[in-house]
N, CA, C and O atoms as a GROMACS GRO file, in nm:
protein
  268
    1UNK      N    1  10.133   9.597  11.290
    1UNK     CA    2  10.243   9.539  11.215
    1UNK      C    3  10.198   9.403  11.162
    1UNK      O    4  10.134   9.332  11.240
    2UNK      N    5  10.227   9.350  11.018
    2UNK     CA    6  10.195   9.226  10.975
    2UNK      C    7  10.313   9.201  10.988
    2UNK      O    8  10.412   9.273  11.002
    3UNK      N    9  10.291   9.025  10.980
    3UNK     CA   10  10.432   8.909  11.023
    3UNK      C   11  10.404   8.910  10.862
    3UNK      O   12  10.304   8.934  10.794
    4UNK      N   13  10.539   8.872  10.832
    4UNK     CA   14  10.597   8.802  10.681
    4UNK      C   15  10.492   8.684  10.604
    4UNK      O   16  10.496   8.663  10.483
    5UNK      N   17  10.418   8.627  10.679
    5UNK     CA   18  10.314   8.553  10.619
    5UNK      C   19  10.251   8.581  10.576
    5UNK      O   20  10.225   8.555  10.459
    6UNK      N   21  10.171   8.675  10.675
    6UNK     CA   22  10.058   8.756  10.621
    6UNK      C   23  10.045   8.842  10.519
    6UNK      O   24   9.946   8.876  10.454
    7UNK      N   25  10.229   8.891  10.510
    7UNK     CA   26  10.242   8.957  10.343
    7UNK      C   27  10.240   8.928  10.228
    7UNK      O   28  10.208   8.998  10.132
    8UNK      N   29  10.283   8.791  10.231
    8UNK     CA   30  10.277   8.691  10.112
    8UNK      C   31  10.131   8.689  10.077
    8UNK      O   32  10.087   8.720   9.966
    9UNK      N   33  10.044   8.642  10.204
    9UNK     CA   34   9.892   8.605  10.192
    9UNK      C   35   9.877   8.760  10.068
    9UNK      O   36   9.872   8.752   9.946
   10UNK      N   37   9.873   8.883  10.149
   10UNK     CA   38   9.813   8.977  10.068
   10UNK      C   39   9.866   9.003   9.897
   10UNK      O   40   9.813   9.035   9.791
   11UNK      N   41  10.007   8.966   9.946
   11UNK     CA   42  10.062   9.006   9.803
   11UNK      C   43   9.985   8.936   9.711
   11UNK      O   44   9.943   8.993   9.611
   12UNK      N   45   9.960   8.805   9.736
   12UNK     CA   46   9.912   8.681   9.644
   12UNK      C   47   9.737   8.699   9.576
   12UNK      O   48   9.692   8.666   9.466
   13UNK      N   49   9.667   8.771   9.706
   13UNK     CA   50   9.552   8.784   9.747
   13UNK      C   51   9.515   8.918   9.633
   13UNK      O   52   9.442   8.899   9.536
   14UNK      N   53   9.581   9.058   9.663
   14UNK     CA   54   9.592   9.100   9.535
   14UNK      C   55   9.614   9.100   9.355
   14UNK      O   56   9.547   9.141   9.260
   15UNK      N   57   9.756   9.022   9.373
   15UNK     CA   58   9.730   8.938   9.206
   15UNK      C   59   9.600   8.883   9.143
   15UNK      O   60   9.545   8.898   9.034
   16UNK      N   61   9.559   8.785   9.303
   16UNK     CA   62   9.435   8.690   9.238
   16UNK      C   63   9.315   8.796   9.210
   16UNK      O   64   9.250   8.747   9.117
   17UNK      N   65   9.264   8.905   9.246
   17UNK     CA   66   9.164   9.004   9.282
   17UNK      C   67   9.183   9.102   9.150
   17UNK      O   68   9.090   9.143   9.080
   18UNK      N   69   9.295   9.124   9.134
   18UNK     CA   70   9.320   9.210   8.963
   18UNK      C   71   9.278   9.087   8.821
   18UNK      O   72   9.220   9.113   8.716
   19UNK      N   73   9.326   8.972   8.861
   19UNK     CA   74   9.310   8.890   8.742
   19UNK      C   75   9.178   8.878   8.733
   19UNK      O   76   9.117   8.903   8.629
   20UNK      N   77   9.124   8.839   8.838
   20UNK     CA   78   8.996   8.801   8.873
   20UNK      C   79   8.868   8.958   8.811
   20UNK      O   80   8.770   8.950   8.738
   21UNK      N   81   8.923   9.067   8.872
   21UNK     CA   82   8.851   9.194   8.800
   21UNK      C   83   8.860   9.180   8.616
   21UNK      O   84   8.784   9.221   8.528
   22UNK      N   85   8.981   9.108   8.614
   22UNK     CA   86   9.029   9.112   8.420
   22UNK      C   87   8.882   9.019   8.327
   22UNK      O   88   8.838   9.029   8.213
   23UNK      N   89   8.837   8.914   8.470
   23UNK     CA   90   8.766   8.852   8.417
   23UNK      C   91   8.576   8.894   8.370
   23UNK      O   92   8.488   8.823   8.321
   24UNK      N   93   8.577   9.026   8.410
   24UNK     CA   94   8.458   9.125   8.398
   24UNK      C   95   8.470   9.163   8.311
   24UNK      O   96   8.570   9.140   8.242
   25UNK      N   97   8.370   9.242   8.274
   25UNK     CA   98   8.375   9.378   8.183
   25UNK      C   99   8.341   9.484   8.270
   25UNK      O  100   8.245   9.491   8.346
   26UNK      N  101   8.482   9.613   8.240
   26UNK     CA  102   8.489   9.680   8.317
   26UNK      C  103   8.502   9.779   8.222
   26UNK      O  104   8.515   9.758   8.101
   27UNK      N  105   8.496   9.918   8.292
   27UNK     CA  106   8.532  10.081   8.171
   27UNK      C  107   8.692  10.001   8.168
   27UNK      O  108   8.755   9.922   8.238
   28UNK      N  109   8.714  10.092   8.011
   28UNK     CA  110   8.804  10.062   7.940
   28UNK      C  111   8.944  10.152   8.029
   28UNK      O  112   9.052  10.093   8.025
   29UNK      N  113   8.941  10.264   8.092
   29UNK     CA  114   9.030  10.307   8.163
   29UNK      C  115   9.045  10.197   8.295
   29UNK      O  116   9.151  10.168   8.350
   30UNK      N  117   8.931  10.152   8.325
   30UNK     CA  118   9.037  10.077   8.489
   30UNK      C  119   9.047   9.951   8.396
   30UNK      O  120   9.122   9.880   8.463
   31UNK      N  121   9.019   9.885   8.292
   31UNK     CA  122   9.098   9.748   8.242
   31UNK      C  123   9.240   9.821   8.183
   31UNK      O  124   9.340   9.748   8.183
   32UNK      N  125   9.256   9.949   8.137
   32UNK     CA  126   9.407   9.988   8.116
   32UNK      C  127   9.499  10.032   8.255
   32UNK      O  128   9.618  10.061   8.253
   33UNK      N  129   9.416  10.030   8.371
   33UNK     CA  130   9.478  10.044   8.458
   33UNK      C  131   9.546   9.927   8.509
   33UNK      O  132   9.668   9.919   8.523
   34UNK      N  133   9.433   9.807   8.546
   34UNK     CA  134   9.435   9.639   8.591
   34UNK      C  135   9.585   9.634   8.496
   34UNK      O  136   9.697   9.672   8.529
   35UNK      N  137   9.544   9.578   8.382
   35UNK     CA  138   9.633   9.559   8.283
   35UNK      C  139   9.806   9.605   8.278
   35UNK      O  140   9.900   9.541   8.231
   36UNK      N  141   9.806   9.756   8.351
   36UNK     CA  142   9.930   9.780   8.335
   36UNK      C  143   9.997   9.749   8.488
   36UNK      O  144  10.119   9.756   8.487
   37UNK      N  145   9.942   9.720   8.607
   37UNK     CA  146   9.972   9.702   8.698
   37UNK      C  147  10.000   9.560   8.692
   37UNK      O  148  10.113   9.525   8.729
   38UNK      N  149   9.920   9.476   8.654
   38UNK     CA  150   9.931   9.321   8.584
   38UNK      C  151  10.067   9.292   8.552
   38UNK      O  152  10.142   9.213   8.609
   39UNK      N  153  10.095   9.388   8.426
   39UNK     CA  154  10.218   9.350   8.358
   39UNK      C  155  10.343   9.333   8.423
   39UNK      O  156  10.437   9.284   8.361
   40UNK      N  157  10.357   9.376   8.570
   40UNK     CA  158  10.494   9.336   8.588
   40UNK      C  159  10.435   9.302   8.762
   40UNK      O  160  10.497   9.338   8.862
   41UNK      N  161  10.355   9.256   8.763
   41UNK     CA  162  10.285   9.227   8.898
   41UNK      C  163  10.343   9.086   8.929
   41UNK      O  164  10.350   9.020   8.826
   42UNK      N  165  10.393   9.009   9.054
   42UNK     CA  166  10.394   8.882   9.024
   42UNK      C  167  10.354   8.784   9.034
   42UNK      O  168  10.348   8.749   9.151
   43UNK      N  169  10.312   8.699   8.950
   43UNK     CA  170  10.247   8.546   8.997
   43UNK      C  171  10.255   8.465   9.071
   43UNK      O  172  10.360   8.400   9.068
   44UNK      N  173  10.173   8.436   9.149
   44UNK     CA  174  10.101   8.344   9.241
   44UNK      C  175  10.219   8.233   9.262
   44UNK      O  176  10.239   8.190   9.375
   45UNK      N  177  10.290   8.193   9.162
   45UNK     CA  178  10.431   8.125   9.198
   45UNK      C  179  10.522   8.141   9.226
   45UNK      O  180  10.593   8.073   9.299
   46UNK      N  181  10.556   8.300   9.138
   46UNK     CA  182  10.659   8.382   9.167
   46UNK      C  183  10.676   8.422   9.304
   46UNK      O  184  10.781   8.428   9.368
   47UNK      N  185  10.537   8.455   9.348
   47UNK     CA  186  10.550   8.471   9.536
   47UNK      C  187  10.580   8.370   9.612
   47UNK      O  188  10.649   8.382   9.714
   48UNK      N  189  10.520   8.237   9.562
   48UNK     CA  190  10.587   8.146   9.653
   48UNK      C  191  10.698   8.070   9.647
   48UNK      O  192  10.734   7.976   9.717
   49UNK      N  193  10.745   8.121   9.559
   49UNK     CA  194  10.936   8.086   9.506
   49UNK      C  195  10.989   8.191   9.607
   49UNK      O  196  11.071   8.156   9.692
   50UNK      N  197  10.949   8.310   9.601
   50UNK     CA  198  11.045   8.425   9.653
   50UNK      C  199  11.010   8.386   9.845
   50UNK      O  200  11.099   8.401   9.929
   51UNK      N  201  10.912   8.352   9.869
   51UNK     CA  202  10.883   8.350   9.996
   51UNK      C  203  10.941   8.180  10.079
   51UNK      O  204  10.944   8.148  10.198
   52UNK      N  205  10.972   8.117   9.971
   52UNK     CA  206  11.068   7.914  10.029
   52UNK      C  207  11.175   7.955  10.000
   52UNK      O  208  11.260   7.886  10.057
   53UNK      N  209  11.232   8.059   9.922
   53UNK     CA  210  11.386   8.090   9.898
   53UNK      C  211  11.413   8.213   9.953
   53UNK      O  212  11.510   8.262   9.894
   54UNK      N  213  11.360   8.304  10.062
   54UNK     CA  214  11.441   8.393  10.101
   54UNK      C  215  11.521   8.388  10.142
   54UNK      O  216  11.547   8.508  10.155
   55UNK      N  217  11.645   8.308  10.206
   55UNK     CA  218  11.778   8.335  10.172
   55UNK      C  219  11.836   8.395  10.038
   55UNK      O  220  11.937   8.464  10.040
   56UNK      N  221  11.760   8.361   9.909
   56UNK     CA  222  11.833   8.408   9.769
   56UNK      C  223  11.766   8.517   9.738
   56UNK      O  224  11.797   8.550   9.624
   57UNK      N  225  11.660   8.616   9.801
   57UNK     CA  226  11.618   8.680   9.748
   57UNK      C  227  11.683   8.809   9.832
   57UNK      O  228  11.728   8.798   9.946
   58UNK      N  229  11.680   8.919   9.764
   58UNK     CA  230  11.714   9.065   9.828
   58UNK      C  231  11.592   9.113   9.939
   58UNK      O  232  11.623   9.165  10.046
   59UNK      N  233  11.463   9.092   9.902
   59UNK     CA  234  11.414   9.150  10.016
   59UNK      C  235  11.339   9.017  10.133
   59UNK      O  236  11.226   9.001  10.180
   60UNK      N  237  11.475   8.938  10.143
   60UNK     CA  238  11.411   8.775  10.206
   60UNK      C  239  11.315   8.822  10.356
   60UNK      O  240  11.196   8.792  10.370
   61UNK      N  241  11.379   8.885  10.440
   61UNK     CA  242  11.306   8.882  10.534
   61UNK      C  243  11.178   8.987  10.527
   61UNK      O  244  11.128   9.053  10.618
   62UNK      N  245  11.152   8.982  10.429
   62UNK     CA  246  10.962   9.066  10.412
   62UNK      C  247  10.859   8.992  10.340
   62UNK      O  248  10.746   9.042  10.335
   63UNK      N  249  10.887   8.854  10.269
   63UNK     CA  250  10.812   8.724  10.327
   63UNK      C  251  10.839   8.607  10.372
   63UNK      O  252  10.959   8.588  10.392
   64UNK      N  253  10.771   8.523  10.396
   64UNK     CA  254  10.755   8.394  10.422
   64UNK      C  255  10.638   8.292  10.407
   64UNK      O  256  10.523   8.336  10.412
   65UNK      N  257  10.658   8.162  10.388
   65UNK     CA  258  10.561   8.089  10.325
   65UNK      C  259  10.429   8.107  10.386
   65UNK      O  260  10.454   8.140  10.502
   66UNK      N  261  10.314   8.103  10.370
   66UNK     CA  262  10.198   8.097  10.388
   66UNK      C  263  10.167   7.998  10.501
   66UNK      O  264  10.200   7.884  10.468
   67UNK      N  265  10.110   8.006  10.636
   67UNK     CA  266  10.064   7.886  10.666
   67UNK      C  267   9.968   7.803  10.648
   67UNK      O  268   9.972   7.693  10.703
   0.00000   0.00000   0.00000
């Protein structure tokens, strides 16, 4: 079982790892893959807004801030 931290860590850890692949040259099917998973993926801020405000968020108790 991961604690709520550690989910944030990965959630965040993934974003950075797709952007980071964007920054290669890769076959044109996995940059249309990166790319569409990208598009509604969320940013590195967006996670740590949702993870200092879970009281306001719907799924609050499945993160928490990073230590």
């Amino acid at each position: 079982m991961t604690m709520p931290g550690e989910r944030t860590r990965a959630l965040r850890w993934v974003g950075e790892f797709l952007r980071d692949c964007r920054a290669h040259e890769l076959p044109e099917d996995l940059e249309r893959r990166i790319d569409a998973i990208l598009k509604d993926y969320p940013s590195s801020e967006a996670i740590a807004y949702a993870a200092q405000n879970n009281g306001k968020m719907s799924f609050y108790q499945w993160l928490l801030p990073e230590e």
